[in-house]
N, C-alpha and C positions, 0 to 999 in steps of 0.2 A: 244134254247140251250145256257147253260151260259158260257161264253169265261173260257176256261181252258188251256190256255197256260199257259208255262211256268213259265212268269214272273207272271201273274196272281197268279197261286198257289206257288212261293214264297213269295210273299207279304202277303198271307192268312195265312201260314206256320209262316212267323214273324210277323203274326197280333197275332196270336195263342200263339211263345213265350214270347212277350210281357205280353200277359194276365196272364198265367204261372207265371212268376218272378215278377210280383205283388200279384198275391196270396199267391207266397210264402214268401214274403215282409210282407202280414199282418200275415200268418202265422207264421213269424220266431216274426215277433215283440207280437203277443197272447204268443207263445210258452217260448219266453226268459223273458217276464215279468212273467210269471211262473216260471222259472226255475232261475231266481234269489232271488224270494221273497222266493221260498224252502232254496236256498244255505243261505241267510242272515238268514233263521229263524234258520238253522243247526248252523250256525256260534255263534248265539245268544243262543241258546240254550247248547253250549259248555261254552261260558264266563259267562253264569249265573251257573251251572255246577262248573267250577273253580272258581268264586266269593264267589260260598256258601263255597266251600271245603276251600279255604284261609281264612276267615272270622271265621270257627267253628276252623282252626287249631291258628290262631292268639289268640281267648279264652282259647281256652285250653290250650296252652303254655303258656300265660301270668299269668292266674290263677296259673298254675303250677309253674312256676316258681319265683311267690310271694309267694306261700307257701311253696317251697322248700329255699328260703330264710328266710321266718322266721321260718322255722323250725333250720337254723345253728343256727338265732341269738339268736332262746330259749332253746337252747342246753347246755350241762354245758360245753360244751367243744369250743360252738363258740361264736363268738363276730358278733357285730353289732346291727341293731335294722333293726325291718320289717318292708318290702317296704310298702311304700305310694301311694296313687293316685297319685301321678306324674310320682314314680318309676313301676306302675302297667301298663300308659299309657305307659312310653315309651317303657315298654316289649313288648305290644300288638303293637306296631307302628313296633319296628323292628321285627316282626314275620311274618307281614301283606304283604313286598317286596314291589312293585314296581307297582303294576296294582291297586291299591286302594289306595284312596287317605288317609293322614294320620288323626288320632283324631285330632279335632281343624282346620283342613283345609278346603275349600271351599267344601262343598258336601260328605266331609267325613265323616265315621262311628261315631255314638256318643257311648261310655262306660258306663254303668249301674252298679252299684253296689247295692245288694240284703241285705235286713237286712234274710232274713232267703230261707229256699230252696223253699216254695213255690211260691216264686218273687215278695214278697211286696218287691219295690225299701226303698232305704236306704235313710234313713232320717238324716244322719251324714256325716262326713265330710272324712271318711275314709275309706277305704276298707275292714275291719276284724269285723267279727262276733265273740264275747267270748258267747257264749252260752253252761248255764249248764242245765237247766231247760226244754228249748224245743230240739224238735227234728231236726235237727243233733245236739248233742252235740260236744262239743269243739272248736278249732281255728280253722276256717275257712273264704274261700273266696269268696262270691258268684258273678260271674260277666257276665254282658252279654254286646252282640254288638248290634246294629241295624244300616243298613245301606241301601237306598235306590239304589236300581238297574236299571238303565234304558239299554234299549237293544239300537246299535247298529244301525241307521236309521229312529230307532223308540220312537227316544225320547221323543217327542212331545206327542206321541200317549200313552205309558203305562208305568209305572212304577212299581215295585217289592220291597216290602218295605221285608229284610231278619232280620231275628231276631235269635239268638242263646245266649243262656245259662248254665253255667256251673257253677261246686264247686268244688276246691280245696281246703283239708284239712292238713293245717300244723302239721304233727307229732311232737310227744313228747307232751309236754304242754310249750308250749311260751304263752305269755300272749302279745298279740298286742294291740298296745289302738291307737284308732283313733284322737288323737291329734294331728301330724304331719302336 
């Protein structure tokens, strides 16, 4: 008959929880590599989310608000001359905030400028399309971003190349010429 004193069956007792809180040692360690790789893929999946949404509103503003500037300067009633590449990028830079890095910076978004809306890239030196002929007619802006995304942890591992497109058209009739 096998000794079943006391002490006996505490020692069995804490041979028992030993075993226990090692299993739940691999289990919590199975369980929280899980449950982090979720939590970073959420986290990741939020900043590439607000990377796109900042990046398409950085275009659209900057577009826009190069052709709402050459729209005063070809007004009869305003002055100045419309913005430039330079003055294009620095729209798009201050639109862009703080979590992306600026045009011309290390890893930062490059600017495109479109000779027409189907996105043949521009072969000139300036941002304004005078187009009577083809379709879109008149002064316009076609501009797009593109900017490399890496997630979070996972740098190493993948990359997200984002690309967005737009056209703003300068009302009235301003005549912009890409010499600037």
């Amino acid at each position: 008959m096998p000794n079943s004193s006391p002490q006996t069956l505490r020692a069995r007792f804490a041979t028992l929880l030993r075993a226990r809180s090692a299993a739940a040692a691999v289990e919590f360690a199975l369980m929280g590599l899980a449950t982090f790789a979720f939590f970073f893929a959420i986290l990741n999946l939020g900043l590439l989310g607000f990377t796109l949404s900042t990046l398409q509103r950085a275009v659209e503003m900057a577009s826009r608000t190069a052709a709402v500037n050459a729209t005063v300067a070809g007004s009869s009633t305003g002055s100045g001359v419309c913005p430039t590449v330079s003055d294009v990028t620095g729209y798009f830079n201050r639109y862009m905030g703080h979590m992306i890095p600026k045009v011309g910076a290390a890893n930062g978004p490059t600017l495109t400028f479109y000779t027409n809306a189907s996105g043949t890239p521009a072969s000139f030196s300036g941002p304004w399309v005078n187009s009577t002929s083809a379709a879109p007619t008149g002064t316009y802006i076609a501009l797009g971003a593109s900017y490399t995304w890496s997630p979070i942890g996972f740098a190493e591992l993948a990359s997200i190349p984002l690309t967005i497109k737009t056209i703003a058209f300068a009302m009235g009739s301003p005549s912009c010429s890409n010499d600037d």
